[in-house]
C-alpha positions in Angstrom: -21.5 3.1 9.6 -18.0 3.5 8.7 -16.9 7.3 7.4 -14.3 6.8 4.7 -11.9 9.3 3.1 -12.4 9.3 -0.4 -12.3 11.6 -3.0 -16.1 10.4 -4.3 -17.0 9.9 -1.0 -16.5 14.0 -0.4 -18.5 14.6 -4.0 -21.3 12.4 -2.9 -21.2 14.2 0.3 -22.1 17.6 -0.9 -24.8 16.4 -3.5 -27.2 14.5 -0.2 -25.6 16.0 3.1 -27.6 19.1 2.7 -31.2 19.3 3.2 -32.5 20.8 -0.7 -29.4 20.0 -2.3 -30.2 20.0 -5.5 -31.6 24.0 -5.2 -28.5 26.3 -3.8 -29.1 28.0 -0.3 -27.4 31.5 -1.4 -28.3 32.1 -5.5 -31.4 29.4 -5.3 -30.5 27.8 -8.7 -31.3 24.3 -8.6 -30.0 21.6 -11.5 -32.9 21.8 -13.7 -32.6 25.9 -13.8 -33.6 27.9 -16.5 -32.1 30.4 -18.6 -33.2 34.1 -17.9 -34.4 33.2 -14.3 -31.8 31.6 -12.4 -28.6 32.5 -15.0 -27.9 35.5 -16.0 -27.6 34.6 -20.3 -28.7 32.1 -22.2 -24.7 31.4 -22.9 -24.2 30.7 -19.1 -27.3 28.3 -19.0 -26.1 26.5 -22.1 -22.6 26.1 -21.2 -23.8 24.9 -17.5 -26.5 22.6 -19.1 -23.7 21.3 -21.9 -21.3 20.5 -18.8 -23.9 18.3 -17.1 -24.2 16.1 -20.3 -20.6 15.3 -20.7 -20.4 15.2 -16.7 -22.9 12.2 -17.2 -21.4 10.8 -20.5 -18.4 10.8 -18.4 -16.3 13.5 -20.1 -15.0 15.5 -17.6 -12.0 17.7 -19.4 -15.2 18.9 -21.5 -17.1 19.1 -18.4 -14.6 21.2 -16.9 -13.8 23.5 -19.7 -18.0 24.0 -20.4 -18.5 25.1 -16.3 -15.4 27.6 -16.5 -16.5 29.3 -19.3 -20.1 29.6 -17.7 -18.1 31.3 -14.5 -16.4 33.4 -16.7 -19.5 34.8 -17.6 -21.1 34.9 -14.0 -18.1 34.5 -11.8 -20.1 35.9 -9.0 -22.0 32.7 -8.9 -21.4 30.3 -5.3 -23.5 27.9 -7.4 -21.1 27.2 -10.7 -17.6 28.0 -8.6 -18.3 24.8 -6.5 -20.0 22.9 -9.4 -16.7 23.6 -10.9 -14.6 22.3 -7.9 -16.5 19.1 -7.5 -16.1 18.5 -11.4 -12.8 18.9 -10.9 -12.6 16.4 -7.8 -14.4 13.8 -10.1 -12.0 14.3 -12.7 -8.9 13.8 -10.1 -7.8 17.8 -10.0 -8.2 18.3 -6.5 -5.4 20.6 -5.9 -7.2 22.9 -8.5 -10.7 22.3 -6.7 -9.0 23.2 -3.4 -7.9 26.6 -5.1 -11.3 27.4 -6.2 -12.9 26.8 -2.8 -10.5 28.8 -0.8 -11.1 31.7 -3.1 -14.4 31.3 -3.2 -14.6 31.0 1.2 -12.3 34.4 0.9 -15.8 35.7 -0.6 -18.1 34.0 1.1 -16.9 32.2 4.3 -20.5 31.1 5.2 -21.4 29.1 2.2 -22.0 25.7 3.8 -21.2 23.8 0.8 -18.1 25.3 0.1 -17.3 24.8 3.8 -18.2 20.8 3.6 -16.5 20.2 0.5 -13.6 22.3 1.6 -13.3 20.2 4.7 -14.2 17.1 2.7 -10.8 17.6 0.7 -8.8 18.2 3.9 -9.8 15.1 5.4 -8.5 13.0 2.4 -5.1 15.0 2.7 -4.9 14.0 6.0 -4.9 18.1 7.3 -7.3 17.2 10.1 -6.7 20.6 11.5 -7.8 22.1 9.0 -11.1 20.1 8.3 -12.1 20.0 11.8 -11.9 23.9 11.8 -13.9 23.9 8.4 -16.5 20.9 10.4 -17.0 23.4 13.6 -17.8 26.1 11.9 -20.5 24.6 9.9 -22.2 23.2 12.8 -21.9 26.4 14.3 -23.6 27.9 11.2 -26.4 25.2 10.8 -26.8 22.9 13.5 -29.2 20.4 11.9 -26.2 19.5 9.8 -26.5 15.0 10.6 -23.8 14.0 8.7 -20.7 16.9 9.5 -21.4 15.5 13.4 -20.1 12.2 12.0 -17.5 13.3 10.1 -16.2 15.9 12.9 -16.5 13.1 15.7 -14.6 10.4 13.9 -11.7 13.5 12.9 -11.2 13.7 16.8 -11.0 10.2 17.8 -8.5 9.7 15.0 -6.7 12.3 16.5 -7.3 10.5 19.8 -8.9 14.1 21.1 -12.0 11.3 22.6 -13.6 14.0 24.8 -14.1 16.3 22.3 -15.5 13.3 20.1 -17.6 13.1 23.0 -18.6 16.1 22.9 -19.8 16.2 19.3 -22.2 12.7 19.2 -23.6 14.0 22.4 -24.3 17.2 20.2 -25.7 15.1 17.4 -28.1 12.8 19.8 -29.8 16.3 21.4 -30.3 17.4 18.2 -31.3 14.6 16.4 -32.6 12.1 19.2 -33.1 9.2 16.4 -29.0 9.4 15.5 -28.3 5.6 15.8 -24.9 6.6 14.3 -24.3 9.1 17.4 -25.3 6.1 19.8 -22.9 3.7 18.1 -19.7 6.2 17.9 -20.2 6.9 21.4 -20.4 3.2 22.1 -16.7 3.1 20.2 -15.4 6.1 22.6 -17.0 3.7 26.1 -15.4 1.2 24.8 -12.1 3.0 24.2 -11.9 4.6 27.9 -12.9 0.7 29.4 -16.9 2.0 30.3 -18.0 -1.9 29.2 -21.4 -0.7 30.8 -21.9 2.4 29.1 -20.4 1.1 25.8 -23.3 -1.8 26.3 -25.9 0.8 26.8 -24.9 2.7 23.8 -24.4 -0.4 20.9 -28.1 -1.6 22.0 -29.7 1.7 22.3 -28.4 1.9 18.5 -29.6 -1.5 17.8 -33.2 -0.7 19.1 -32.9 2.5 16.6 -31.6 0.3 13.2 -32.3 -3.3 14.3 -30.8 -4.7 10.8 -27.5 -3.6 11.6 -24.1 -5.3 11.8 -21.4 -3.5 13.3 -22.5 -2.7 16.3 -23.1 -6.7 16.9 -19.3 -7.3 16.2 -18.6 -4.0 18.5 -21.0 -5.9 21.5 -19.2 -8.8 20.4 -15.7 -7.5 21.4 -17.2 -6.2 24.4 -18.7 -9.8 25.4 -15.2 -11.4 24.8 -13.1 -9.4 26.7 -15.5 -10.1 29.9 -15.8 -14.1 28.5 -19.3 -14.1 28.6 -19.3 -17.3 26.5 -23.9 -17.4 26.4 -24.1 -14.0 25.0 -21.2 -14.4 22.4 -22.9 -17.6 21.0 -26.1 -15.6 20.9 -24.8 -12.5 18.7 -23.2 -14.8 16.4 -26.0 -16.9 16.2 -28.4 -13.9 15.4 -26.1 -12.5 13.0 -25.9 -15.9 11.2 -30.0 -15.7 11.2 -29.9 -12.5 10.1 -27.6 -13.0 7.0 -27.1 -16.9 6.5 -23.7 -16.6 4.3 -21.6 -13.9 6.9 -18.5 -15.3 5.9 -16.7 -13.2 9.2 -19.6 -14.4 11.6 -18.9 -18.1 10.6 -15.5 -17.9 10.9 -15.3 -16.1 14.2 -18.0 -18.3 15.3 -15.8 -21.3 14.3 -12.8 -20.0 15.7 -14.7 -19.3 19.6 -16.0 -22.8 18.9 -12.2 -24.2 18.8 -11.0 -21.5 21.2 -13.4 -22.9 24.0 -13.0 -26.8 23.3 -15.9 -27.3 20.8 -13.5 -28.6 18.0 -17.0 -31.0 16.4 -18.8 -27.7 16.3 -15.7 -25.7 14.7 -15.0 -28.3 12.3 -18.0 -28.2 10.9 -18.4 -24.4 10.0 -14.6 -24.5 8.6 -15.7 -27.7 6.7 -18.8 -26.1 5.1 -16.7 -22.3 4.6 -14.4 -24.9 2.7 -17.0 -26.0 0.6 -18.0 -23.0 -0.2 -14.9 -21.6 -0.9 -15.0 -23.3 -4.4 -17.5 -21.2 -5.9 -17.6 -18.1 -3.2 -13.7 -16.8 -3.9 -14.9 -14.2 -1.4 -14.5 -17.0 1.5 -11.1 -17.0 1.1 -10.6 -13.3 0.5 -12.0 -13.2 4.3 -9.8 -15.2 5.5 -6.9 -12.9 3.9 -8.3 -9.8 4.9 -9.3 -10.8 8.7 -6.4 -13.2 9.8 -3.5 -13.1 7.0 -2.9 -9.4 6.5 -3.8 -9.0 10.3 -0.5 -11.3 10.7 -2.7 -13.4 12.6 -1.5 -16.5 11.5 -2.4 -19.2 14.1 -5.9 -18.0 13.7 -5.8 -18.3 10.0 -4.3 -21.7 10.1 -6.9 -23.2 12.2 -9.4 -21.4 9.8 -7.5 -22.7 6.9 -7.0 -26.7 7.9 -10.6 -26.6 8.5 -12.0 -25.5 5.4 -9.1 -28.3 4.1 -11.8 -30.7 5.3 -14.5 -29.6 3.0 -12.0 -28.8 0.1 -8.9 -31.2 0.7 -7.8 -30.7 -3.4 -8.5 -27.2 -3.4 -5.5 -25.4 -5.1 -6.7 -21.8 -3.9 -6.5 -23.2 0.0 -3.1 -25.0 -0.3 -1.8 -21.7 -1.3 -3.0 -19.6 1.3 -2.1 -22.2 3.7 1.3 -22.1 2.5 1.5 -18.6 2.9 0.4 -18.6 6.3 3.2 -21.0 7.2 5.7 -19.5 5.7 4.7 -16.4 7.5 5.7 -18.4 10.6 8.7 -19.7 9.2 7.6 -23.3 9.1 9.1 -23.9 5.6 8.7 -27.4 5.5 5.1 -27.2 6.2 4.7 -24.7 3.5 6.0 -26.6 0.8 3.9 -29.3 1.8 0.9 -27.0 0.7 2.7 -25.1 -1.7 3.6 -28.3 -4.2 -0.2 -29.0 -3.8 -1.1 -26.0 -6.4 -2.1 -27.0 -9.2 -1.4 -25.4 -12.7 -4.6 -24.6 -13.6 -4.5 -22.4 -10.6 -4.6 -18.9 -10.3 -1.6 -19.3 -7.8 0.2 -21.9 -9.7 2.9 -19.1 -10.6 3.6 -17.4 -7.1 3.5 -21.4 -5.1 5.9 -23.1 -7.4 8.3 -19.9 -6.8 7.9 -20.1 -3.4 8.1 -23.7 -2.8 11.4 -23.2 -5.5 12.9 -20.5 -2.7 12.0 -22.7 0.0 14.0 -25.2 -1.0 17.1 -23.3 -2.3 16.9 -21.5 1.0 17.3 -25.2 2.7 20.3 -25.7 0.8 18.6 -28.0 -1.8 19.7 -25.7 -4.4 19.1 -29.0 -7.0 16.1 -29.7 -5.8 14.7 -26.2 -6.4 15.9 -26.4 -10.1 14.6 -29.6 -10.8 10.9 -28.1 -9.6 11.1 -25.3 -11.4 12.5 -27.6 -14.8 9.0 -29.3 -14.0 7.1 -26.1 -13.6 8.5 -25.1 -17.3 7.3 -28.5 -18.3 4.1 -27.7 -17.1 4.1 -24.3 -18.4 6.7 -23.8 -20.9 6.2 -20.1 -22.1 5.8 -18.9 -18.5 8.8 -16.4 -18.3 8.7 -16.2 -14.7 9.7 -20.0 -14.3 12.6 -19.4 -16.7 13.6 -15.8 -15.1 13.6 -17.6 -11.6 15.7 -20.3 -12.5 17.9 -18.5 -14.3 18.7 -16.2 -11.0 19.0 -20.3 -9.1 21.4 -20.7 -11.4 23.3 -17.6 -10.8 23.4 -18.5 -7.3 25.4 -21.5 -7.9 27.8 -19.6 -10.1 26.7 -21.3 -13.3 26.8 -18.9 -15.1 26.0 -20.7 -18.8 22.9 -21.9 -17.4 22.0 -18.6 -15.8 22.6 -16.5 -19.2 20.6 -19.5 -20.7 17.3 -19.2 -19.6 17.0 -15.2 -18.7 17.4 -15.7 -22.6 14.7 -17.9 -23.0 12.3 -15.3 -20.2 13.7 -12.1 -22.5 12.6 -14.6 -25.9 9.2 -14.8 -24.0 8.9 -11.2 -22.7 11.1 -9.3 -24.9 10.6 -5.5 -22.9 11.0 -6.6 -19.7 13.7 -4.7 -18.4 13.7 -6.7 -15.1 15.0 -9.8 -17.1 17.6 -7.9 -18.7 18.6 -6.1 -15.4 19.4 -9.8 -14.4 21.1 -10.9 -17.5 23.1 -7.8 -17.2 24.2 -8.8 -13.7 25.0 -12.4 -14.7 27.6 -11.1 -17.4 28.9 -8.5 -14.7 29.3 -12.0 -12.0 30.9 -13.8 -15.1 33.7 -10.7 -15.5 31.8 -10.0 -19.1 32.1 -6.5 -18.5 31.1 -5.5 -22.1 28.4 -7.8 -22.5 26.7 -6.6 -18.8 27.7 -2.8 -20.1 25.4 -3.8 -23.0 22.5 -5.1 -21.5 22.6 -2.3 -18.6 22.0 0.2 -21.4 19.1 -1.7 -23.0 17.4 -1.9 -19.4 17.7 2.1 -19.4 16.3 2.4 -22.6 13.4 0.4 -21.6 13.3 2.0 -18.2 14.5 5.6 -18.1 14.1 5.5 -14.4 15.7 2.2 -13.7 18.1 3.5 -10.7 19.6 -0.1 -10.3 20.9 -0.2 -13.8 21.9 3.6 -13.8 24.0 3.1 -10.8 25.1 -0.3 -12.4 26.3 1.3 -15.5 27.9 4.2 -13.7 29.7 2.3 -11.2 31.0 0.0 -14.4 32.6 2.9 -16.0 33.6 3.7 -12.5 35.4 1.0 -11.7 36.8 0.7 -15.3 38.7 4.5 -15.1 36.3 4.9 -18.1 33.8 7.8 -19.2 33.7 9.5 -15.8 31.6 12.1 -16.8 28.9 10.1 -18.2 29.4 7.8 -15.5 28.8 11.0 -12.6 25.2 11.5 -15.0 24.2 8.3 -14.6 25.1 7.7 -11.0 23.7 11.8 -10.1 20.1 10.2 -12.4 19.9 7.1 -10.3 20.4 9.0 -6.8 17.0 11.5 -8.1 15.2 7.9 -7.7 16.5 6.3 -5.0 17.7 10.0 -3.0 18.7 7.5 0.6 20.2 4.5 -1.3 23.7 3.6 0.4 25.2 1.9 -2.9 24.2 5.0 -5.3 25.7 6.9 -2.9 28.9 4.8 -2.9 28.8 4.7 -6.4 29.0 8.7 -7.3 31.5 8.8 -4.1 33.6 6.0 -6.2 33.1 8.2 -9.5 34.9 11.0 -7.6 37.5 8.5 -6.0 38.3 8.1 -9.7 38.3 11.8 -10.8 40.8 12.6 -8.0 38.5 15.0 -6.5 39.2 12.9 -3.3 37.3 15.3 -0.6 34.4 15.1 -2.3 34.5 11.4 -2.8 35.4 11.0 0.7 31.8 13.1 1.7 30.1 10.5 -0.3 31.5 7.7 0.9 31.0 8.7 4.3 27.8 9.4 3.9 27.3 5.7 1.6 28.6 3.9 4.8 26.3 5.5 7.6 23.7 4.3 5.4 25.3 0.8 4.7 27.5 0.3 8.0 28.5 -3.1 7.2 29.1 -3.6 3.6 33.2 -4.9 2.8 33.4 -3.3 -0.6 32.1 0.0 0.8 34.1 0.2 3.6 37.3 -0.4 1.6 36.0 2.3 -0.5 36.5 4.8 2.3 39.9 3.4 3.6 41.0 4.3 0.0 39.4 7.9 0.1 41.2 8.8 3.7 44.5 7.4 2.2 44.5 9.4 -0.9 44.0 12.2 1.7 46.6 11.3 4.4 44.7 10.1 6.5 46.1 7.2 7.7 44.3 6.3 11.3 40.8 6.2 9.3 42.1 4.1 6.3 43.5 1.7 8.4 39.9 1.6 10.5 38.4 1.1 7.6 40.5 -1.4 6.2 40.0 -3.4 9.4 36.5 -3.4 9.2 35.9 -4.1 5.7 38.3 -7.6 6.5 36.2 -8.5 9.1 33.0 -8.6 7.0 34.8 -9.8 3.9 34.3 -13.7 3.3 36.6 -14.0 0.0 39.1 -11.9 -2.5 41.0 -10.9 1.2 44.2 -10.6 -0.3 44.4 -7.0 -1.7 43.2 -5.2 1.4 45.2 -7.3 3.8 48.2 -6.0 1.7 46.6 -2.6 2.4 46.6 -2.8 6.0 50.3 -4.7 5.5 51.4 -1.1 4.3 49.6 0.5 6.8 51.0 -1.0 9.6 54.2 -2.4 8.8 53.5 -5.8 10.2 50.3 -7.8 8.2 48.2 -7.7 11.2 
């Protein structure tokens, strides 16, 4: 039932939505054509039949190459122009496949397959416009077209256009009386406008028409809540349960009514038995993800999750989710109840222990964080992550030794990971090792061309050092391609400038670093020192004034600053 926007959706689109697909409606040259009747040389027919092979053996640049040589020969042919294109959408080159089919529509505007796949690729690029335009007109040309009323229908009610949606299943349904998908989309636009009734009529008028189907059971459902009509809702679930025994969403929706309405026995044991399943059906859980946790629907998921607890109460892959859940909802001491529960043969062992580890360090139990994650090494002792994490705990707490120490050990462990030495680097940068961070900023670029933190991180170095200003512009200019809007880049080249003396245009990017980043101290003070150099004295001292307000240490120099400023130290 539901239309999707995929690339192989489109292809698989033009191969069935046609009636006689496989033979073309304008040259009449099917797939299995042969040479002298339906190609114009035995070359073409070869270079078309060659193409199909590697198309099947999965070799689409041959593919590709074969079906353009065959249209060199015959480029008059509809048929190998949108073979061609959908090759090319299989083999990810849609903007060339878009190319093709707009030349080929210049020719032939009427081709119906050229129309659908044209609209097909419009839809995925989100042009709407454009593929409702190219939808229209092939209904217009062909109305026994079934499937481009779907696709056409659901384009308007994503555009919230509902009336012309309307319009278009109403179209289907006359032409095609059997449509159940025209009876369930217009169910979806009732529902939409509030006609319960009508939306009723239409989700069990499809039912009688496809009796094994799903959706538009969950759609009645919705309906059925929203009026509390507490029988009925029991009796979909029920039948849906019937129908397909192991319906993880039925069961848990079911469970979840059941606890809504009072009937915690009945609740408990669905959640009980999902639990159970839940260690061997990792789908269970996946549910429970998709439906409640990504829907940030986390008091649902928590009554889901404690339930299944029941059936599974040492179930590592629970705990974590659990966790998750709670710390969605900021109840951190809850979550490290569940987090600490994950054991390490877990799949989640990794991504608990560092959040239990965070929880904790943001409690102010920085020691207590450690000493987990020393355990967590213990347990796993070539996990990198557990070293890199405490490393950065240990940065945090200005131990520097210990810091350096094990982002060591991680980089022994994972030796082209420039996200440890990015760390490292800014350890040695904390620790006034200037050299050292220098150093291991330019071994994170090597490993990462594109690294903007440790472009900007270098340049700003040499920045602040008065040294290799030129190099330091490059590297700061490089950074800012990656990261265009990023407030400290932009402070940086400003600060490059500062240090050229080309103080107007370090005072543009400075400005322009601050209405990005209104409240960082260093920036700020940045800019009091750009309008000073420039005379400016009424906007230094502003800035000045600000930056002291959001500094919390090293006050001294600036309240010197504003000292000279204003003549008094206030």
């Amino acid at each position: 039932m539901k239309v999707t926007g995929t690339i192989l959706t489109i292809i698989t689109m033009v191969i069935f939505i046609i009636p006689g697909c496989a033979k073309d409606s304008l040259t009449g040259a099917p797939t299995t054509a042969k040479p002298g009747v339906y190609f114009k040389t035995d070359n073409q027919y070869y270079y078309f039949t060659e193409a199909q092979i590697q198309r099947k053996k999965g070799n689409l640049d041959k593919a590709v190459l074969l079906l353009k040589k065959a249209v060199e020969i015959d480029p008059e042919s509809i048929y190998l122009q949108r073979e061609l294109a959908t090759v090319y959408l299989q083999n990810k080159e849609d903007e060339k496949a878009l190319h093709l089919l707009e030349k080929l529509l210049e020719k032939h505007p009427d081709d119906l397959k050229s129309l659908i796949l044209y609209g097909g690729i419009k839809q995925v690029r989100k042009d709407n416009e454009a593929a409702i335009k190219a939808y229209e007109k092939v209904i217009k040309l062909d109305p026994k077209q079934e499937r481009v009323y779907t696709l056409l229908g659901n384009l308007y009610m994503e555009e919230g256009q509902l009336d012309r949606a309307q319009t278009v299943f109403n179209r289907l349904i006359e032409n095609f009386p059997a449509s159940y998908a025209g009876h369930f989309y217009l169910g979806k636009i009732f529902a939409k406008q509030g006609k319960v009734q009508k939306a009723e009529k239409a989700y069990l008028r499809t039912l009688e028409l496809a009796p094994d189907l799903l959706e538009p059971r969950f759609e009645l459902l919705d309906l059925y809540k929203k009026q509390r009509n507490k029988e009925d809702i029991i009796k979909i679930y029920q039948d849906i349960l019937t129908r397909t025994p192991n319906n993880i969403r039925a069961a848990m929706e079911l469970g979840l009514f059941y606890h809504q309405d009072g009937n915690k026995d009945e609740a408990a044991k669905i959640f009980k038995r999902l639990g159970q399943r839940s260690q061997t059906e990792f789908e269970v859980l996946v549910k429970v993800i998709q439906l409640y946790v990504d829907q940030k629907k986390y008091d649902q998921a928590l009554v889901v999750l404690q339930g299944m607890l029941e059936g599974a109460p040492n179930s590592s892959d629970i705990h974590h989710v659990t966790g998750i859940a709670f710390y969605s909802k900021n109840n951190y001491d809850s979550a490290v109840k569940h987090f600490i529960k994950v054991m390490p043969e877990s799949r989640f062992y990794q991504d608990a222990v560092v959040h239990a580890a965070y929880i904790y360090q943001e409690k102010g139990e920085a020691e207590k964080a450690i000493d987990y994650l020393k355990q967590a090494i213990e347990d796993q002792p070539k996990n990198a992550e557990f070293k890199y994490y405490l490393g950065t705990f240990y940065e945090d707490l200005e131990d520097y030794e210990n810091a350096e120490k094990f982002l060591k050990q991680a980089i022994e462990l994972e030796s082209d990971n420039p996200r440890f030495y990015f760390r490292l680097g800014v350890v040695y940068d904390k620790w006034n090792k200037k050299e050292a961070s220098m150093d291991t900023m330019r071994k994170v670029i090597s490993l990462d061309p594109k690294h903007a933190n440790a472009l900007n991180y270098l340049g700003y170095t040499y920045a602040d050092l008065g040294q290799n200003l030129d190099e330091a512009e490059r590297l700061i200019k490089e950074a800012l391609k990656y990261k265009p809007n990023d407030g400290y880049i932009t402070d940086s080249l400003g600060w490059v400038y500062y240090k050229k003396g080309e103080f107007n245009k370090a005072l543009k990017y400075l400005k322009k670093a601050v209405e990005l980043v209104p409240d960082d101290p260093i920036m700020l003070e940045h800019l009091g020192d750009a309008y000073l150099k420039l005379n400016d004295k009424a906007n230094a001292l502003k800035s000045y004034q600000k930056s002291l307000l959001k500094k919390e240490k090293d006050k001294e120099t600036l309240e010197k600053k504003i000292q000279e400023l204003t003549g008094n130290g206030s």
